[in-house]
C-alpha positions as CSV (number, residue, x, y, z in Angstrom):
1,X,-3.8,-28.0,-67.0
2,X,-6.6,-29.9,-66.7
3,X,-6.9,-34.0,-66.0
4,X,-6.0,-35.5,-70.0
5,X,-2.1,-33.3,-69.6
6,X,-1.3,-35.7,-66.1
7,X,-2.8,-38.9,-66.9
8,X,-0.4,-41.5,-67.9
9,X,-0.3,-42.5,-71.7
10,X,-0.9,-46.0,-71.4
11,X,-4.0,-47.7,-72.9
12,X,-5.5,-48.5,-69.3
13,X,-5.1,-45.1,-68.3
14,X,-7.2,-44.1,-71.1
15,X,-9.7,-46.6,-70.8
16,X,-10.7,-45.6,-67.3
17,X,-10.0,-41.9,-68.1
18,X,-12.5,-42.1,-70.6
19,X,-15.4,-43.8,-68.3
20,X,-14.7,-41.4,-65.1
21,X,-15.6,-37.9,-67.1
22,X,-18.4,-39.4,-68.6
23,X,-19.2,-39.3,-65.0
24,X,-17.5,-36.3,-63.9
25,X,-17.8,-33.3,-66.1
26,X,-16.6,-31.6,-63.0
27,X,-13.3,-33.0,-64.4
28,X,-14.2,-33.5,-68.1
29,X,-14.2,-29.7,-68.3
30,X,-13.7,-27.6,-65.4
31,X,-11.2,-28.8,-62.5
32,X,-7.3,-27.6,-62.9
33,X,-4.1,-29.0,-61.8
34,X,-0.4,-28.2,-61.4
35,X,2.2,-30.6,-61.2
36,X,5.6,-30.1,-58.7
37,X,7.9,-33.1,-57.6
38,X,8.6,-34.1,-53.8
39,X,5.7,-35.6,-51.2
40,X,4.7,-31.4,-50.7
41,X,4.6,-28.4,-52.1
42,X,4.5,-25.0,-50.5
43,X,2.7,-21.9,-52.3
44,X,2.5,-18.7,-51.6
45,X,-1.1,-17.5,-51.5
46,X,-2.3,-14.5,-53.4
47,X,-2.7,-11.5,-51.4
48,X,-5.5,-8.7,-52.1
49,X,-3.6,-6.1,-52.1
50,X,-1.1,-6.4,-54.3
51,X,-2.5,-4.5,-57.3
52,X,-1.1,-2.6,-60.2
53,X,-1.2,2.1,-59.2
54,X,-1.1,5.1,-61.2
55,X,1.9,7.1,-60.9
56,X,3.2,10.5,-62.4
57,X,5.4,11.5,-65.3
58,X,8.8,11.0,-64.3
59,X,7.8,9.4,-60.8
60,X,8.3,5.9,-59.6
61,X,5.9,3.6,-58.8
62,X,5.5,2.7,-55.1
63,X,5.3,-0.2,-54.6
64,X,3.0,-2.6,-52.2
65,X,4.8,-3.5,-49.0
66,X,4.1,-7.4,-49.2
67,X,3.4,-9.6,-46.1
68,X,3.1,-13.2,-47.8
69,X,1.5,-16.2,-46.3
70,X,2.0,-19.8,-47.8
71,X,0.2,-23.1,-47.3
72,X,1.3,-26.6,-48.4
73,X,-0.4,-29.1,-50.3
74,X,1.1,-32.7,-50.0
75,X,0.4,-36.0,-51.8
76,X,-3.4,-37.8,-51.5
77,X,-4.2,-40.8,-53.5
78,X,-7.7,-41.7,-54.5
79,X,-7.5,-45.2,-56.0
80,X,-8.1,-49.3,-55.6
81,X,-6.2,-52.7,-57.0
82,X,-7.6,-54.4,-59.4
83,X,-7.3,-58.9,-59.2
84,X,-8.1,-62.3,-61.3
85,X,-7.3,-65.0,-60.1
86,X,-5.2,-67.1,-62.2
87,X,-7.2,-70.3,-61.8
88,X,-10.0,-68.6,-64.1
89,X,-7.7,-68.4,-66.7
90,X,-7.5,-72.3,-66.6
91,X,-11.4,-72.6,-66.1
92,X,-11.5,-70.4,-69.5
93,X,-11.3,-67.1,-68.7
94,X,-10.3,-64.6,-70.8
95,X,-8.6,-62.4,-68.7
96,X,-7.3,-59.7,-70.0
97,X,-11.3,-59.1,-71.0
98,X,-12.2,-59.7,-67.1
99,X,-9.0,-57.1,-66.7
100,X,-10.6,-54.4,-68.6
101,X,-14.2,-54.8,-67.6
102,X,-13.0,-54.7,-63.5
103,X,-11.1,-51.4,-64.5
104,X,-14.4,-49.8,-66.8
105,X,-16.0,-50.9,-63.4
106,X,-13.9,-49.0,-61.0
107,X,-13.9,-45.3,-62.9
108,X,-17.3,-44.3,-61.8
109,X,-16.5,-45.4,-57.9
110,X,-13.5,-42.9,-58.5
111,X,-14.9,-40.3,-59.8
112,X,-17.9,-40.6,-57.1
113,X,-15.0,-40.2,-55.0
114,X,-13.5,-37.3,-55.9
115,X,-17.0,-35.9,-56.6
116,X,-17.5,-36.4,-52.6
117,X,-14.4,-35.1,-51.5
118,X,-14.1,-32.1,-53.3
119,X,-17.1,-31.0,-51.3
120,X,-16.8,-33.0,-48.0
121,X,-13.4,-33.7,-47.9
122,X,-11.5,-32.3,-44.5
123,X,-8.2,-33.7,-43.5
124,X,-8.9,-32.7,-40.2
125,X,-10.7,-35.8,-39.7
126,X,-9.6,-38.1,-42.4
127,X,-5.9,-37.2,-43.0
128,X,-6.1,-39.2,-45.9
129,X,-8.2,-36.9,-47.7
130,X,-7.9,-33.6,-49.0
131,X,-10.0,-30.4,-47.9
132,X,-12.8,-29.6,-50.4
133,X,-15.2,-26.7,-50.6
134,X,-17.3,-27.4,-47.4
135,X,-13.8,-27.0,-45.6
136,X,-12.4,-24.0,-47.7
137,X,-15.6,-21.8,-47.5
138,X,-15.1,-19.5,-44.6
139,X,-16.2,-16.5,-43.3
140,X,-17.6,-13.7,-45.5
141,X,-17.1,-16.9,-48.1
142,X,-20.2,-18.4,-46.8
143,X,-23.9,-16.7,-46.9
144,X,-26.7,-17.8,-45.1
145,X,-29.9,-18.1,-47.7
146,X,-32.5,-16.6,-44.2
147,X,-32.1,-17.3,-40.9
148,X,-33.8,-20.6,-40.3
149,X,-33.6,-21.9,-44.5
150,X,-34.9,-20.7,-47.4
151,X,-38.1,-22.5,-48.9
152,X,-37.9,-22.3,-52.4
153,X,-42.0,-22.9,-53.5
154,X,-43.1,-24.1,-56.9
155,X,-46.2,-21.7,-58.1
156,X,-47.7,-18.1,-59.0
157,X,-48.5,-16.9,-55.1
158,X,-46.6,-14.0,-53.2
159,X,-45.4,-16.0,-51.3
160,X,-43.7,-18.6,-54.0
161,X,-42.9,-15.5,-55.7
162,X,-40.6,-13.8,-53.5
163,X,-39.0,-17.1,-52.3
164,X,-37.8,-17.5,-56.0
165,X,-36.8,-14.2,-56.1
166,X,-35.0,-14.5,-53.2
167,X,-33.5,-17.7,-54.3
168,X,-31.9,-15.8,-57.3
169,X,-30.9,-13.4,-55.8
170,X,-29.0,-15.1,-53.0
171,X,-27.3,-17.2,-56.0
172,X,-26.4,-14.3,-57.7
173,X,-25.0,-12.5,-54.8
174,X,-22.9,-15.8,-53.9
175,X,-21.9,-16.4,-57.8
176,X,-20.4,-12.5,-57.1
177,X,-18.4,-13.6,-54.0
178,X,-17.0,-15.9,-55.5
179,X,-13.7,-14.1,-57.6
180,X,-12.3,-15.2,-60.5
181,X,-12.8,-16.6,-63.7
182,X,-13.7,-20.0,-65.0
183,X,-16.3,-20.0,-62.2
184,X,-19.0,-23.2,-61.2
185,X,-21.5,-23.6,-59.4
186,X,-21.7,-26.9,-57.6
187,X,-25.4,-28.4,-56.3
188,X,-27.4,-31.0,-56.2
189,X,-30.3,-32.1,-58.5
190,X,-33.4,-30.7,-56.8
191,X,-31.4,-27.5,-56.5
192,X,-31.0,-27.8,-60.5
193,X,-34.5,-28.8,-61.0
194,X,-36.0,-26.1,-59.0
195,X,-33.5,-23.7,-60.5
196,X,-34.5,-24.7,-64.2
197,X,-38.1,-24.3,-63.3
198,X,-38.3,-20.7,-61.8
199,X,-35.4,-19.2,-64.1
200,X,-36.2,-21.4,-67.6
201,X,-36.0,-18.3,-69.9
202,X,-32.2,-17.5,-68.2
203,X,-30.9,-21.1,-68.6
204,X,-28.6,-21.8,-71.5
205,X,-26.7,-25.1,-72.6
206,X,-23.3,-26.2,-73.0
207,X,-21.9,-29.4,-73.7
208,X,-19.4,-31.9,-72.0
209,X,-16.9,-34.1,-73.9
210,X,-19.4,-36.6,-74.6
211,X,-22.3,-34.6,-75.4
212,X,-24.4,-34.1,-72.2
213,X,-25.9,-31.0,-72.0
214,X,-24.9,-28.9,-69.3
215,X,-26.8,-25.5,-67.9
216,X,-25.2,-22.2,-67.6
217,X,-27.3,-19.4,-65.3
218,X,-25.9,-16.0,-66.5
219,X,-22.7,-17.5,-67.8
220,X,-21.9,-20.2,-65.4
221,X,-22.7,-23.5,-66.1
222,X,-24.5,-25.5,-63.2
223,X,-23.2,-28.9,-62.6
224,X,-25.5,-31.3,-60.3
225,X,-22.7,-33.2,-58.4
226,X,-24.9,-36.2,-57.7
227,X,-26.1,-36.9,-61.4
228,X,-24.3,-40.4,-60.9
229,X,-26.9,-41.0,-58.1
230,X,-24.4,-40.2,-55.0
231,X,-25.8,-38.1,-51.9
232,X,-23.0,-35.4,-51.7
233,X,-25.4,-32.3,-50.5
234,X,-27.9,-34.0,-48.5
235,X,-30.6,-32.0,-46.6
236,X,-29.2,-32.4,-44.1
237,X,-27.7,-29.2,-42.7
238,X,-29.0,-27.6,-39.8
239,X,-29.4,-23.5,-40.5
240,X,-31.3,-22.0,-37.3
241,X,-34.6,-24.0,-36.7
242,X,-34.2,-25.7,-39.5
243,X,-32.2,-29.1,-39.7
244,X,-33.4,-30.5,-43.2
245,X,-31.5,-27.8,-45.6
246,X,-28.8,-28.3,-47.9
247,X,-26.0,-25.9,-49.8
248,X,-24.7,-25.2,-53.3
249,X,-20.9,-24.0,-53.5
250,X,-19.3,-22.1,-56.4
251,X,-15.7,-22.4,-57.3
252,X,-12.9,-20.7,-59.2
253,X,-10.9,-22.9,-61.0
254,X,-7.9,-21.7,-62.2
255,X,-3.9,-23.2,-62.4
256,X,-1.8,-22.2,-59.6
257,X,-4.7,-19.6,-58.6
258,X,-8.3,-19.5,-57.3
259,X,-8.5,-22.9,-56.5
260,X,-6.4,-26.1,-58.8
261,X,-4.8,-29.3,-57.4
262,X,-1.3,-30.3,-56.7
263,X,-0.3,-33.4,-58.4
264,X,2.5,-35.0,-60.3
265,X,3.5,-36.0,-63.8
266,X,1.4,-39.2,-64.3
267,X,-1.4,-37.8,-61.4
268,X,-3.3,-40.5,-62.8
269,X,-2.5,-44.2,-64.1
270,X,-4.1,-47.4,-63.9
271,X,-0.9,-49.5,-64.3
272,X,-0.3,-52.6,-66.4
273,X,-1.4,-56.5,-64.7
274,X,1.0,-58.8,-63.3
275,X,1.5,-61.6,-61.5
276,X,1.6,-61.9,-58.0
277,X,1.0,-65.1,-56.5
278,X,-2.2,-66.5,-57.4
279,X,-3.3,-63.3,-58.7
280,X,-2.8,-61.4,-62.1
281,X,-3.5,-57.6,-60.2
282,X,-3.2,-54.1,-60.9
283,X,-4.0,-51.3,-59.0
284,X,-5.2,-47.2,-59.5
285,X,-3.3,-44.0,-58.2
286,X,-4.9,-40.7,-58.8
287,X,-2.9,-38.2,-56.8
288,X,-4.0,-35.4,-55.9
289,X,-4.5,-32.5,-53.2
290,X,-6.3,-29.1,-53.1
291,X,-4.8,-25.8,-53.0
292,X,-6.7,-22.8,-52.7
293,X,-4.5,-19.8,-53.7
294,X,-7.0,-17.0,-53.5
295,X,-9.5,-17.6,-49.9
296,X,-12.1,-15.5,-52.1
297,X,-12.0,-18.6,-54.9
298,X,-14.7,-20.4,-53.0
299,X,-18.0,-19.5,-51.8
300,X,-21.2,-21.4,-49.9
301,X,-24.6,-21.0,-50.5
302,X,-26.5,-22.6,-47.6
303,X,-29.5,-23.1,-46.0
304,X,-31.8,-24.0,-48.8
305,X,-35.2,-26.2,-49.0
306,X,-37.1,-27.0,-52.0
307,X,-40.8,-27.7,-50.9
308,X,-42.5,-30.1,-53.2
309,X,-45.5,-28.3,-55.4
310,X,-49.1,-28.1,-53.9
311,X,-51.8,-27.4,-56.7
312,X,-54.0,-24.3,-55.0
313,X,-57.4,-25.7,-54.0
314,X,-60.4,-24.4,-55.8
């Protein structure tokens, strides 16, 4: 189910559900949840071998011999409380205008945040957060673009030639490890920009909710994570002797497999003001954690540089 079937009916629930996909389409269009009661949930993850066989007229099937293994996803809570104080409403005020326009304010700060913690979350550090892509991407998950970066050059020389090539290749063969359906690839805007450049004639369009125009590379659209003007995929990565590269990550989302988040009825609701003290206030929950049913959901593309574009001299 995606974010409109958990968020709480209430009119400030839609207000700032409204304002954060207009800066997410991450979870405008693509990002899927599952709902379960409790403070955990354990799942079993999906295992590659169970598959369906071919069997013989009048023969039974086999049968896989299963050895399941389960993780757990608990309760995480992105949010923040909202206050007025109640002398303004003597000075004037019309608060339940200043209400509204302190909640319009806070959905792009939570959508940032769940923008930067689905690909730097790790609860090993922060136990308040929940692991995102960065964490999930492991082993034969994870390809290296060349040994100390790949340079992705602007221009018509061998040598820009073949690192574009290269380039498209390495983000087709990580679009492939990733399995499943309802695949995305997740980068940042100089990623995007470059990739637009070299690959125009393979770019398509797609639209969010609200009309922005989203690219799709061989049928899978291309979101730039930071388009709200938050570092998530810095160059800052550090792939053999070269310590200014940076990473783009494809996902799978799909409900209760690939990868989807455990939440609750109501994962999301900005609740109604009241007094406390001298303060009308109000506060945020958007709960949340990751589950990644299927390891092979997630991949990581890293080690990438875009050099800026040197006209040849003449």
């Amino acid at each position: 189910m995606n974010i409109r079937q958990i968020a709480s009916g209430n009119a400030n629930t839609a207000l700032l559900l409204e304002r954060m996909l207009r800066y997410s389409p991450l979870l405008d269009l693509y990002v899927e949840f599952f709902q379960g009661s409790g403070d955990a949930t354990s799942q079993r993850k999906e295992q590659d071998g169970v598959s369906a066989e071919a069997r013989a007229l009048d023969s039974p099937y086999t049968g896989e011999v299963l050895s399941p293994s389960y993780f757990t996803s608990g309760r995480k809570l992105i949010g923040e409380e909202i206050k007025v104080d109640v002398a303004r409403e003597l000075m004037g005020s019309d608060i339940p205008s200043e209400f509204t326009a302190q909640l319009s304010r806070l959905a792009p700060g939570l959508a940032n945040i769940f923008n930067d913690t689905l690909v730097n979350g790790d609860s090993a550090i922060t136990p308040t957060q929940f692991n995102g892509l960065k964490k999930l991407s492991t082993g034969g998950q994870i390809i290296t673009a060349a040994a100390n970066g790949l340079e992705v050059i602007l221009g018509n020389s061998d040598n820009a030639r073949a690192s574009q090539q290269e380039f498209l290749e390495r983000l087709d063969e990580v679009i492939a490890t990733c399995k499943g359906i309802n695949k995305v690839v997740i980068l940042n805007g100089k990623a995007l920009s470059r990739l637009n450049t070299i690959a125009r004639e393979y770019i398509q369009y797609t639209d969010t909710t609200f009309g922005k125009k989203i690219p799709v590379y061989n049928g899978v659209p291309l979101v730039d994570i930071e388009a709200n003007g938050q570092t998530v995929l810095p160059f800052n990565e550090t792939v053999g002797t070269s310590a200014d590269t940076c990473s783009l990550y494809v996902a799978s989302f799909e409900e209760r497999a690939g990868f989807s988040f455990f939440t609750t009825r109501e994962g999301l609701k900005a609740y109604d003001m009241v007094q406390q003290s001298n303060f009308y206030k109000s506060h945020v929950d958007f709960i949340l954690d990751s589950a990644l049913y299927r390891d092979k959901a997630v991949a990581r593309l890293k080690g990438l540089k875009f050099a800026a574009y040197v006209p040849p001299v003449e």
